[in-house]
N, C-alpha and C positions, 0 to 999 in steps of 0.2 A: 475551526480552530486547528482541526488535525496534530500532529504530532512534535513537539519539542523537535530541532534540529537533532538535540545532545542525542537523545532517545533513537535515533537513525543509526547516529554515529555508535552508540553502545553496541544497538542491535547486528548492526555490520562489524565492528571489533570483535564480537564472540564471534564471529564464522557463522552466525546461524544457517544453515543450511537451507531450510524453509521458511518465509514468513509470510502469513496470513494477516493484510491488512481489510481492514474495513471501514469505508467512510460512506456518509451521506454528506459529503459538502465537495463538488469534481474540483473546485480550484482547488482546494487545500491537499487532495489526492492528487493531482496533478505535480504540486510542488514538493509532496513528500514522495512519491513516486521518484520522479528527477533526482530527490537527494541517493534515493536508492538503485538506481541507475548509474549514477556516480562512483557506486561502492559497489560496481560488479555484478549488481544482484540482475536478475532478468525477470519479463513479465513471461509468466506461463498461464494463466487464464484471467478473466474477468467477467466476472457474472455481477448482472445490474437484478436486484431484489426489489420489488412491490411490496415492503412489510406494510404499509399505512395506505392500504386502495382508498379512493375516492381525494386523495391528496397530492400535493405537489414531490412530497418526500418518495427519495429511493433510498436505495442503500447500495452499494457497489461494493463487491467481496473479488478483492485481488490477489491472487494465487501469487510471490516471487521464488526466482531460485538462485542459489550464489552462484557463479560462473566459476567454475574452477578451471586455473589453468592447465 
């Protein structure tokens, strides 16, 4: 499901500075990723999480930062 488009666009209109997203689905992190790529922000880490062993599920904690000029 990941993230409303509008929800990008709010989050990148405040300037947020930092945002911590978190998914367990990589296309939908992928596509809201790119939205936030779009608005300047940059990738500063990505850590892939095992919370569910013996499972197919991960969870993926994406670190962005807003680019300032």
């Amino acid at each position: 499901m990941g993230l409303a488009k509008e929800t990008v666009n709010q989050v990148s209109a405040i300037g947020a500075a930092n945002v911590v997203y978190v998914s367990c689905d990589p296309s939908t992190l992928a596509r809201d990723l790119r939205t936030f790529l779009n608005h300047q922000y940059e990738i500063c880490s990505v850590h892939i999480l095992d919370l569910f062993p013996q499972t197919h599920h991960l969870e993926t904690v994406t670190r962005l930062r807003k680019v300032r000029p």
